[in-house]
N, C-alpha and C positions, 0 to 999 in steps of 0.2 A: 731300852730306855736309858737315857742316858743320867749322869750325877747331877744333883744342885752345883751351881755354883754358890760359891759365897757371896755373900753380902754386908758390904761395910755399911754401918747403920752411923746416922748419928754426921755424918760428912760427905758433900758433894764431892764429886770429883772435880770441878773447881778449886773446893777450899782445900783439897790434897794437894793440890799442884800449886797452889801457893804458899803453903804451911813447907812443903818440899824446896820448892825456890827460894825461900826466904832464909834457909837455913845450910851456910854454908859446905859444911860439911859431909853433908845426904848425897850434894852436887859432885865433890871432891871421890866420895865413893862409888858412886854411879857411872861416872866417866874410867875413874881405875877400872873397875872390875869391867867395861867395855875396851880397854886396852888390853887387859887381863886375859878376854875372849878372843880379840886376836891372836894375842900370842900364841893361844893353843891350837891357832888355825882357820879360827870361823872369819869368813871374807866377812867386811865394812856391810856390801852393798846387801847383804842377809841382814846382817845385825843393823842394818837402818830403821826396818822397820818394828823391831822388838825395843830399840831407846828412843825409838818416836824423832828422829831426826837424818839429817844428809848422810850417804857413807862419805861426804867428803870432810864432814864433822867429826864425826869417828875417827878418821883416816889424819886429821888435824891433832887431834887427843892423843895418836899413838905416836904424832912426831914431837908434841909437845912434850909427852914423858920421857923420849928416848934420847 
């Protein structure tokens, strides 16, 4: 048998992902710490699907910081 997950009460996962975008900084950290992940090795085209976007996005982010 497997664990519960959690459950965010009280918030769509809509109104997260706007409350998220709206707020500059959450973006600024999100994108580091997926530059941060390459650095230590993990390919773009894995990590696409865990930041929900292109590896060629990713792969933008890592040329943009460097």
């Amino acid at each position: 048998m497997g664990r519960k997950s959690f459950v965010v009460k009280g918030y769509s996962p809509q109104t997260i992902k706007v409350k998220f975008n709206k707020e500059e900084r959450y973006k600024i950290g999100y994108r580091l710490y997926a530059v941060y992940k390459v650095s230590l090795g993990q390919p773009s085209r894995k990590l696409k699907d865990v930041y929900n976007t292109s590896f060629k996005q990713i792969v933008n982010w890592v040329h943009r910081f460097a």
